[in-house]
N, C-alpha and C positions, 0 to 999 in steps of 0.2 A: 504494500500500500504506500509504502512511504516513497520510492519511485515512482509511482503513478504520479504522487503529491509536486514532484520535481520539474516532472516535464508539464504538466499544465502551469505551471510556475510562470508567468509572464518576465522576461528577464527586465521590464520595467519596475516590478514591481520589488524587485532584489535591491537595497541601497547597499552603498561605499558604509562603513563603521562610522567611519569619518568625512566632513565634509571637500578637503581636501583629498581624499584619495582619488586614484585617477581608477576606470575597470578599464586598464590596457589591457590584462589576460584574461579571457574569462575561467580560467582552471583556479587562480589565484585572487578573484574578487568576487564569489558565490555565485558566478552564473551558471544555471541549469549544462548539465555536462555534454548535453546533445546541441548545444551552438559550438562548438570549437569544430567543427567542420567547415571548409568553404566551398562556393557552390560549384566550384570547377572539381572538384574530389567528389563533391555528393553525385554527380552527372556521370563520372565518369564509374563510381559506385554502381551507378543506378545502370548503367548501359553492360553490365558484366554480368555474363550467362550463366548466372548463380543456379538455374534449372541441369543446363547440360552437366556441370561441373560436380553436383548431386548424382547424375546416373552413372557419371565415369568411375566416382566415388566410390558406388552401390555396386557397379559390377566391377571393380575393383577389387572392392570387399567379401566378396561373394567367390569369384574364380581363384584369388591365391589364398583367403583366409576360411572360405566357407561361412560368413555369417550372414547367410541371407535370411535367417530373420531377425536376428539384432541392429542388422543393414537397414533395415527399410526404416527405421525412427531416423533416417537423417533426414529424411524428406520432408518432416517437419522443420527443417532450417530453411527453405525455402522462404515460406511465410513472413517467419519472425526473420529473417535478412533484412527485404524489402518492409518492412514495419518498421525495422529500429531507423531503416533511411530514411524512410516517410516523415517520421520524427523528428531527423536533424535538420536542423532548421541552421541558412547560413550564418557564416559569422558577420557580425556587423565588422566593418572597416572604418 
């Protein structure tokens, strides 16, 4: 829950301790951890054939290790991949 809490977090809504502080990083001034992406990384995230790379994975897994059915829960990384990108929202400049 308390991740859920973070990312609907509006990063407006995060202040500096002090009024002086500057948020040049967002890692090190309480911004939600899904802005430190920029959108040339998220695009290029997003356009990668996280599907094919899944099946090569699975009959990877399958032909030299034999786990074809502990194999197939990867395919729920699919989903949650594309989710956590959706999520990153870019960095402001």
């Amino acid at each position: 829950m308390a991740l859920a809490w973070h990312i609907r977090t509006p990063s407006a809504a995060i202040q500096p301790n002090s009024q002086n502080e500057q948020r040049s990083d967002p890692l090190t001034a309480g911004a939600p951890p899904f802005e430190i992406i920029d959108e040339r990384t998220r695009k290029i995230l997003l356009k990668f054939p996280m599907p094919l790379f899944v099946v090569i994975a699975y009959l990877f897994m399958g032909f030299w290790f034999e786990w074809w059915h502990p194999g197939w829960m990867i395919f729920f990384s699919i989903p949650v991949y594309y989710l956590i990108l959706g999520m990153a929202r870019p960095q402001n400049k």
